[in-house]
C-alpha positions, 0 to 999 in steps of 0.5 A, spaced: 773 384 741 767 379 738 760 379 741 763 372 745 768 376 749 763 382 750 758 378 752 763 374 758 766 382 759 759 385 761 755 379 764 761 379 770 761 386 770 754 386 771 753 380 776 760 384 780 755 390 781 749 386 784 754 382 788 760 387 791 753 391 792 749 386 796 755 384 800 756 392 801 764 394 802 766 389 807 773 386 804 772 379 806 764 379 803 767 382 796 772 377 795 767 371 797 763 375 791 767 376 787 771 369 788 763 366 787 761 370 781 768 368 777 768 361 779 761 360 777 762 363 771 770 360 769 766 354 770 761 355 765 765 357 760 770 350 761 764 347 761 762 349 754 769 348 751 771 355 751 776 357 757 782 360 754 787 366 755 782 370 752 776 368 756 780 370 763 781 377 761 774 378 760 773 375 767 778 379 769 775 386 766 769 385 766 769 384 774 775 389 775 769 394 771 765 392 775 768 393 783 771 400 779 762 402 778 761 400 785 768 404 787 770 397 791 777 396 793 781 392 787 785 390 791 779 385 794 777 385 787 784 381 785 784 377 790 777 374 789 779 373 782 785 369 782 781 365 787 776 364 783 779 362 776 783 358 781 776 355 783 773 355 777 778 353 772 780 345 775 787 347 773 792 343 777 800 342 776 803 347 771 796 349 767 794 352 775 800 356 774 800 358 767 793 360 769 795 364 775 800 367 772 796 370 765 790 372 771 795 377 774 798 379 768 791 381 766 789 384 773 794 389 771 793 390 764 786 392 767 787 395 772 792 400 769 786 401 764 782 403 768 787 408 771 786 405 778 791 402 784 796 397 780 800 396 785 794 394 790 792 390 784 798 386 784 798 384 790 791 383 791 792 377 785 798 374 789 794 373 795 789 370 792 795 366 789 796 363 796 789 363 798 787 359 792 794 355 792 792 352 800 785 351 798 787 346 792 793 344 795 799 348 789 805 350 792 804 356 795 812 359 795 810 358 787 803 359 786 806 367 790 812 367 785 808 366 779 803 371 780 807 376 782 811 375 776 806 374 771 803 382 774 810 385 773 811 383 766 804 385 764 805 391 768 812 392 764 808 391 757 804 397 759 809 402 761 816 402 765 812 406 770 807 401 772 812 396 772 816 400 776 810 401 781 808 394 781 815 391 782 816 396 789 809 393 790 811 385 789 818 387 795 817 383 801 812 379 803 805 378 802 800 374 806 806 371 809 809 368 803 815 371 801 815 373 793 820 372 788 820 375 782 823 371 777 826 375 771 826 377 766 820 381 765 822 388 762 821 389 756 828 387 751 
């Protein structure tokens, strides 16, 4: 890991904990943090040139290290980063959902590092998916499916037991979108 992505991973990680703090427990004041503090920052690193898949993962652990330090709910935390980097990237079209797809999977990865809930996790990334599909005016049915996806096939490269956990916690609907996994995700 260069300097850079170290610098992203521990300035998001930082201000998560100051604003998760600030805001106290309360679900709904976590995600608008969170959701802040990612916006603001995908939007600074786009402005500079920067935004990339690997800009996103470190967004993503950096936050996710953060909501572990304060001992917030992932679930929350997933959810506002989605929105955020749906927020902060300006993607539209098929770069908004390549964009939710590697933020799930992402989520995921980080979390399972992290040992927390993986399949709380997932499903905080595809609620957000929907919140932030609405607000920008996605397909929400595809915005819910690619996120999904995305965390089951991460999940699956870490391990077929968390692909498991996440694929049972991806069944059904979730946010009032019902989810469909497009395969294949598990590993050949």
């Amino acid at each position: 890991m260069s300097i850079k992505q170290t610098g992203i991973a521990e300035s998001i990680k930082g201000e998560i904990v100051s604003a998760v703090k600030g805001a106290g427990q309360v679900v709904n004041a976590a995600v608008d943090a969170v959701s802040s503090v990612v916006t603001n920052t995908v939007r600074n690193v786009a402005k500079i040139g920067t935004f990339s898949v690997e800009s996103v993962a470190d967004v993503v652990r950096g936050t996710l290290q953060g909501t572990v330090e304060v001992s917030a709910d992932l679930g929350a935390a997933a959810k506002g980063l989605v929105l955020g980097v749906i927020r902060g990237s300006g993607h539209v079209g098929t770069q908004a959902f390549d964009t939710i797809g590697h933020t799930a999977g992402s989520i995921v990865k980080s979390t399972a590092e992290l040992a927390g809930d993986v399949g709380s996790a997932a499903k905080g990334a595809v609620e957000g998916a929907v919140d932030g599909a609405k607000e920008v005016s996605l397909n929400v049915e595809e915005a819910a499916s690619t996120a999904a996806t995305g965390a089951v096939k991460a999940a699956y490269e870490v391990s077929a037991e968390v692909g498991t956990k996440v694929k049972d916690a991806m069944t059904g609907t979730i946010a009032g979108v019902k989810v469909v996994i497009k395969e294949p995700f598990k590993k050949s």
